[in-house]
C-alpha positions as CSV (number, residue, x, y, z in Angstrom):
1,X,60.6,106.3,119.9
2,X,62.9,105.3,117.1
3,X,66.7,105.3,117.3
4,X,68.5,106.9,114.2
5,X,71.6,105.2,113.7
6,X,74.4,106.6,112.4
7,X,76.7,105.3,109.4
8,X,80.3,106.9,108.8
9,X,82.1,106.1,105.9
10,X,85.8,106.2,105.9
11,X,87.8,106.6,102.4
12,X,90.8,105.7,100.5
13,X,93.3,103.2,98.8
14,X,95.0,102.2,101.5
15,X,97.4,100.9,99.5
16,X,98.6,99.4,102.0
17,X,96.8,100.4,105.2
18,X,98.9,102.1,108.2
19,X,98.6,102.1,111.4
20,X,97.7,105.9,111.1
21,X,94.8,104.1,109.1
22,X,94.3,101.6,111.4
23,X,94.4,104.4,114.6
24,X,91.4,106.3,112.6
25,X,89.2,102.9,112.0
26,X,89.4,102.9,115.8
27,X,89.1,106.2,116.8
28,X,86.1,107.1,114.1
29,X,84.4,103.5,114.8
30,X,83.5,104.9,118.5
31,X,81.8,108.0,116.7
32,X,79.6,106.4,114.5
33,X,77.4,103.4,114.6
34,X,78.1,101.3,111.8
35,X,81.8,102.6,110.3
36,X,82.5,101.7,106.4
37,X,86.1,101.5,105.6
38,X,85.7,102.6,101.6
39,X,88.2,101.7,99.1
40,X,87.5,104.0,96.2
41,X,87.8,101.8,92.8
42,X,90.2,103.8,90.2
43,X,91.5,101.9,87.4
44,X,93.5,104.9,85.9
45,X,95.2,104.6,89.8
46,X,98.4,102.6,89.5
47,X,98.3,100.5,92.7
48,X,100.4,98.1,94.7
49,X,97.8,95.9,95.4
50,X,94.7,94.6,93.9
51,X,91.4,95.9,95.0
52,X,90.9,92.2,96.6
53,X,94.2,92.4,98.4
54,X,93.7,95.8,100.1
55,X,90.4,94.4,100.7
56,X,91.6,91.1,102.6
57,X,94.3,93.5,104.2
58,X,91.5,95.5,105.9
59,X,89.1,93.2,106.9
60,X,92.2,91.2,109.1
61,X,93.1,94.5,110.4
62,X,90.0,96.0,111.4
63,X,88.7,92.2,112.9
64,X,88.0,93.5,116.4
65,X,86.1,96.5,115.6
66,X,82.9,94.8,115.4
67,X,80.7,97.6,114.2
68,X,83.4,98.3,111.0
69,X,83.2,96.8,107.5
70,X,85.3,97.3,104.5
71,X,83.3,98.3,101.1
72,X,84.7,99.9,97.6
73,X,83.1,102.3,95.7
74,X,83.4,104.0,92.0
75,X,82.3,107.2,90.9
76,X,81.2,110.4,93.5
77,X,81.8,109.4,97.0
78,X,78.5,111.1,98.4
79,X,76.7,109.0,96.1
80,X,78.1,106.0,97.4
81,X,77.4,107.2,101.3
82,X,73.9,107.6,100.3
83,X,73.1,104.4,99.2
84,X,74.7,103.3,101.9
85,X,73.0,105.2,104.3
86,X,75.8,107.3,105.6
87,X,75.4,110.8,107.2
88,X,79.2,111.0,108.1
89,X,82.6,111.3,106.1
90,X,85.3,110.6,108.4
91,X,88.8,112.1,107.3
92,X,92.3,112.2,108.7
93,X,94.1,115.5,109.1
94,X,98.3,114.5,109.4
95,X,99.3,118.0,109.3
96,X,98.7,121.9,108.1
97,X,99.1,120.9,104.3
98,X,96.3,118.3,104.7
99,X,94.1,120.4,105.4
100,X,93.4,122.7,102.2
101,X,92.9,119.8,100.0
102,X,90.5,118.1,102.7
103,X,88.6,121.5,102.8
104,X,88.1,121.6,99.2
105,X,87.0,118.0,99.3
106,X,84.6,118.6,102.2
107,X,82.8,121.8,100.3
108,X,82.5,120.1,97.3
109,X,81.1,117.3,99.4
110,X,78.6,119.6,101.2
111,X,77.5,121.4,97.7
112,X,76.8,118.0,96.1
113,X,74.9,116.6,99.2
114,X,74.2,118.9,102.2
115,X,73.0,116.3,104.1
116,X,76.8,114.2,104.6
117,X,78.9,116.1,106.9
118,X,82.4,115.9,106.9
119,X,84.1,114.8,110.2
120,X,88.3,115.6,110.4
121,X,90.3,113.7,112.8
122,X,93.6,114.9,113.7
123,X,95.7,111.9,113.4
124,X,97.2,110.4,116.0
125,X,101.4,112.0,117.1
126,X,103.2,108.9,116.7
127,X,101.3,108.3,113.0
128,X,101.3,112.3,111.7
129,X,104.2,111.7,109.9
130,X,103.3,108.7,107.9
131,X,101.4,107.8,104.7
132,X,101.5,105.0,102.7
133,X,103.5,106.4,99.5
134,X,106.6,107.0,102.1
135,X,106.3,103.7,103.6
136,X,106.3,101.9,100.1
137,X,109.6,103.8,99.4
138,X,111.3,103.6,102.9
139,X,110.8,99.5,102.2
140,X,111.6,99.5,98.7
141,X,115.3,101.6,99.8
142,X,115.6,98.5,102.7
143,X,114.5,100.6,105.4
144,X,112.7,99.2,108.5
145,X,108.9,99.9,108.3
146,X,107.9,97.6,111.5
147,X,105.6,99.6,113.9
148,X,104.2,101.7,110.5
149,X,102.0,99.4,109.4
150,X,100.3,96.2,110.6
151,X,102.7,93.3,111.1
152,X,100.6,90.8,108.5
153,X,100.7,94.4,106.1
154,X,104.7,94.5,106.6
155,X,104.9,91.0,105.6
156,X,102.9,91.3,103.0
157,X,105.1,94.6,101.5
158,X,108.5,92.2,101.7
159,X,106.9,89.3,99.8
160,X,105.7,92.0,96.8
161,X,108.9,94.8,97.3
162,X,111.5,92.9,98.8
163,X,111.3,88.9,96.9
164,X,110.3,89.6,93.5
């Protein structure tokens, strides 16, 4: 008797990863086997940081989770979790409003490929309120962003927002 494993694939830009981020790499990497934290590659996306740095960012973040992995994709996401071998989308539901565009997302997702099922976590209390466009401006304004995102992210943020 053979053992399916099962492959989750978490996306976004991260740009820059949370710690709302970094509570659902932990929290979806005990539901799956193998967890693939997906950057999806947009060039029409104005970003922050490079693909490479969101990349690096991850992959120090995300260290002790040995069974996650940090990928980027183009083009339709399903695609991408079948050639990776993925049965699982992993999203994050902050609050109400969340929701109705992650539904749309997760039909659309189900019409293109019925067999990739989408899997909403609610996202942690103490990270429901954050996302990574409002910590960007809180630091940009001189705000204090420490316990919102990693402390190696947070440094990161005030080299590229607060010394250039």
């Amino acid at each position: 008797m053979t053992t399916k494993s099962v492959v989750g694939i978490y996306p976004g830009s991260f740009d820059p990863i949370t710690n709302g981020h970094l509570d659902l790499i932990e929290r979806g990497s005990r539901l799956v086997d193998r967890l693939i934290v997906a950057i999806l590659r947009n060039e029409e996306k104005r970003t922050l940081f490079s693909l490479d740095e969101r990349m690096e960012m991850l992959r120090e973040v995300s260290r002790e989770f040995p069974n996650v992995e940090v990928g980027a994709f183009d083009g339709l996401l399903v695609d991408f979790a079948a050639r990776s071998g993925a049965t699982v989308l992993l999203r994050g539901i902050r609050a109400v409003s969340d929701y109705e565009y992650e539904l749309q997302m997760a039909l659309m997702n189900r019409r293109l490929n019925p067999r990739i099922e989408t899997v909403f976590l609610m996202a942690g209390e103490a990270y429901s309120f954050i996302s990574s466009r409002l910590v960007k401006e809180v630091i940009k304004l001189g705000g204090n962003i420490s316990g919102l995102v990693p402390v190696s992210v947070e440094n990161r943020l005030k080299e590229r927002l607060l010394l250039t």
